[in-house]
C-alpha positions in Angstrom: 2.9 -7.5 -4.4 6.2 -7.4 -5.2 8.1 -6.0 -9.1 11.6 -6.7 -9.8 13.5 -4.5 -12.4 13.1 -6.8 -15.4 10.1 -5.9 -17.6 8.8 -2.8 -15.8 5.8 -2.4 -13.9 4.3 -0.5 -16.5 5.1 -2.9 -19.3 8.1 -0.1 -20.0 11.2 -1.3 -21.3 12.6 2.0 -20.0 11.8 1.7 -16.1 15.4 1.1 -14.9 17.0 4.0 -17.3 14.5 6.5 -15.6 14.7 4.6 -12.0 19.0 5.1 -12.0 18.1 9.0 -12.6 14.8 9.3 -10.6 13.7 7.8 -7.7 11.1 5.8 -7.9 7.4 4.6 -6.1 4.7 2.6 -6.6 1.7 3.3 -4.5 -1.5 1.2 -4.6 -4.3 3.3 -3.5 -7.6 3.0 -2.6 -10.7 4.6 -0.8 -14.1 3.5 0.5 -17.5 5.1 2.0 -19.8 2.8 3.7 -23.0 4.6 2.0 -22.2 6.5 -0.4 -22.2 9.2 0.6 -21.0 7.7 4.0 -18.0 6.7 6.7 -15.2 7.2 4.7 -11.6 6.4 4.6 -9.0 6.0 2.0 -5.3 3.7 1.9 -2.3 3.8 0.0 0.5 0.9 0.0 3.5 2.3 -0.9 6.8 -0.1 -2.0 10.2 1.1 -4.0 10.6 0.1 -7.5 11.5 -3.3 -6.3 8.1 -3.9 -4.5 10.0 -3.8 -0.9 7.1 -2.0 1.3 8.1 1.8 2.4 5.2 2.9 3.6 1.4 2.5 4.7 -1.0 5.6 5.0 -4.6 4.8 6.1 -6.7 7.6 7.3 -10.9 8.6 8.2 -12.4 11.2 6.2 -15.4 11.6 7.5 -18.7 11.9 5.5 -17.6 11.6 1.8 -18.6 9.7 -1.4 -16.3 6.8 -2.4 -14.9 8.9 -5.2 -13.8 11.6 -3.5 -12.2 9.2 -0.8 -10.4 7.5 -3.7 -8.9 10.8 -4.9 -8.2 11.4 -1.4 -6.0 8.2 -1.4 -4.2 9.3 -4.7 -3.3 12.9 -2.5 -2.1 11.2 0.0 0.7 8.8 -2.0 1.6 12.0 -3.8 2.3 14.1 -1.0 4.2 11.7 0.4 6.4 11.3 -3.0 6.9 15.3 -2.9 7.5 15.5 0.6 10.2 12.4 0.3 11.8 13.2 -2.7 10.3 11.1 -5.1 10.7 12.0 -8.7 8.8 8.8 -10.5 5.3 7.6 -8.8 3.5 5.0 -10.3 -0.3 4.5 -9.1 -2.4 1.3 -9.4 -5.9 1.7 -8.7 -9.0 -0.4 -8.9 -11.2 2.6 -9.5 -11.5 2.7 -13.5 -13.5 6.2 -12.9 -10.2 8.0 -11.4 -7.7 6.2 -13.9 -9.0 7.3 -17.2 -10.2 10.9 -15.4 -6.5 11.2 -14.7 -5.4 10.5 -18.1 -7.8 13.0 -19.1 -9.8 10.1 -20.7 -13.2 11.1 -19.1 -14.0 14.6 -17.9 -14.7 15.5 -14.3 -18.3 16.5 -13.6 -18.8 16.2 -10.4 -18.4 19.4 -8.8 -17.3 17.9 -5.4 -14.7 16.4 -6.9 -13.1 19.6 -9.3 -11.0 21.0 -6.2 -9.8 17.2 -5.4 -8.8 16.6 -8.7 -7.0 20.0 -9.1 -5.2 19.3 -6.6 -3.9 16.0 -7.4 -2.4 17.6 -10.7 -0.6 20.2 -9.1 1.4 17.8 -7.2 2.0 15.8 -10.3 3.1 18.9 -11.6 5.9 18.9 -9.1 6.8 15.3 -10.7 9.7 13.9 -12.7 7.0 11.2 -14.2 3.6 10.2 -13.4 2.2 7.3 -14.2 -1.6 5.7 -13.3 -2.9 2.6 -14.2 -6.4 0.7 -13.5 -6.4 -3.2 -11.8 -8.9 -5.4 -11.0 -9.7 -5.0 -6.8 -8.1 -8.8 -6.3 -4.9 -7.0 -7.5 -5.4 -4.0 -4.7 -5.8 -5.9 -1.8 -3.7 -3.9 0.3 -5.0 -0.8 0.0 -8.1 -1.7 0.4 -7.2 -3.5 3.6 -6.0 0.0 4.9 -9.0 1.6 3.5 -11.2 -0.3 5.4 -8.9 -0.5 8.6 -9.5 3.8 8.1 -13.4 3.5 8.0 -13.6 0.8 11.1 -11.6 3.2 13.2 -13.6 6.0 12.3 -16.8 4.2 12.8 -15.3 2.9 16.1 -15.2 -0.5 15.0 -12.2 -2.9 15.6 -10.1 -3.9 13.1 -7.6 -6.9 12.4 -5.6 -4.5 9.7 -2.5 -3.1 11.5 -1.0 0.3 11.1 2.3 1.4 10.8 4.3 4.5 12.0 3.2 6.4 9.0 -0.7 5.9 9.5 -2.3 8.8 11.2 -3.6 7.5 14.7 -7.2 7.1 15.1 -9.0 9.1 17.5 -10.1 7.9 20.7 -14.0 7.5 21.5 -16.2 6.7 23.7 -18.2 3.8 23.0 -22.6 5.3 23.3 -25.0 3.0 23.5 -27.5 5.4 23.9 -28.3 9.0 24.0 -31.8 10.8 23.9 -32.7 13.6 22.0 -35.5 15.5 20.3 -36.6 17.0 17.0 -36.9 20.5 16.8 -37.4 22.5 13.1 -36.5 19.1 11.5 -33.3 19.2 13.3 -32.3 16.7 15.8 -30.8 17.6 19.0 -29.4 15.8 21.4 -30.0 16.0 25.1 -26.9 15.8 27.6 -23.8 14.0 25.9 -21.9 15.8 22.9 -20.1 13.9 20.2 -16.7 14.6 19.0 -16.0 15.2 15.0 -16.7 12.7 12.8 -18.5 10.1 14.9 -21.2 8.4 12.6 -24.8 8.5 14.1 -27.6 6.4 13.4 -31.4 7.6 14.6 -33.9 5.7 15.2 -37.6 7.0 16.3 -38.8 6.3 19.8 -41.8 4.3 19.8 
C-alpha cells in the first residue's frame, strides 16, 4: 500500500513539515493465535513515508491469545523505529481493541496484557510522534500475510509468504507422526522422543 506526501496518511495537512524534521514510518501490524489461546505469531510491514517497503518482521510466539500477539506486533515495529532512528511511527491496525486501548479510549483489563501494553508506551515514550489508527483487515493484508507465515512456521506448516532478511528464521523441526505416551496425575508424558520449545501438540486417546 503505497502514501505519497500529498494529503498525509493520517489525513494531516502537517505530515511533510514534521517528516523534513523527523524521520518517518509507517508500519502495518498484525497478530494471530490459531485458538485463542493458541499457535501464535504476529507481522509488521514497515514502508517510509512514501510507502516504499523498508522492512518485514514476522515471528512465532508460541502459546498466546490473539491480543497479546497483536501487541506483540506493535513491540516489534517500535523497536525497530528506536533501534533505527525513527522519530515519527505511524501504526495501522485492524484490531479496533488495541487502537482505541492505545489512545487510552478503552482501559486495559486483561491482566496478561498490562506488562505488554506498558511496554509499548515506554517506547513511544522514546518517540518524536506516535500515531495509531484502526482499518478494516482488507486494508492490512500484509501484515497479516506475515502473521500467518509466523504461525505456519511455528506449527511446522509450509507457507507460500516469503521472508525477508529482517524476519527472525524459523526453527528447524522434525516432522512426528507419532509418539506414545501415558497419563500420569493428569499429566501427560511422553515415552522416548522429546520435543523442542514451542512445538504445538495435539492428543488424542488410544482406543
Amino acid at each position: 500500500m503505497s502514501y505519497g506526501k500529498t494529503g498525509g496518511l493520517f489525513g494531516d495537512e502537517h505530515d511533510n513539515v514534521i517528516g523534513a524534521r523527523s524521520k518517518v514510518m509507517v508500519a502495518h501490524i498484525d497478530g494471530g493465535s490459531r485458538g485463542n489461546p493458541g499457535p501464535a505469531g504476529y507481522g509488521a510491514y514497515i514502508t517510509d513515508s512514501e510507502g516504499k517497503r523498508v522492512a518485514e518482521l514476522s515471528e512465532f510466539i508460541g502459546v498466546q491469545t490473539n491480543n497479546f500477539a497483536e501487541y506483540s506486533g506493535l513491540i516489534a515495529a517500535l523497536e525497530y523505529a528506536v533501534e533505527h532512528d525513527y522519530g515519527t511511527v505511524k501504526i495501522i491496525s485492524d484490531s479496533e481493541l488495541l487502537v482505541k486501548q492505545m489512545k487510552g479510549q478503552y482501559k486495559v483489563r486483561s491482566e496478561a496484557l498490562l506488562s505488554i501494553y506498558g511496554e509499548a508506551k515506554a517506547l513511544i515514550r522514546k518517540l518524536d510522534r506516535f500515531e495509531i489508527r484502526h482499518v478494516l483487515r482488507h486494508l492490512n493484508k500484509d501484515a497479516d500475510r506475515l502473521a500467518n507465515a509466523a504461525m505456519d512456521r511455528g506449527m511446522g506448516r509450509a507457507s507460500t509468504s516469503s521472508a525477508n532478511a529482517y524476519a527472525k528464521p524459523p526453527v528447524e523441526r522434525e516432522e512426528i507422526k507419532e509418539l506414545r505416551g501415558f497419563v500420569r496425575d493428569g499429566v501427560v508424558e511422553f515415552t522416548g522422543e522429546k520435543f523442542p520449545d514451542g512445538v504445538f501438540v495435539v492428543v488424542r486417546r488410544a482406543r
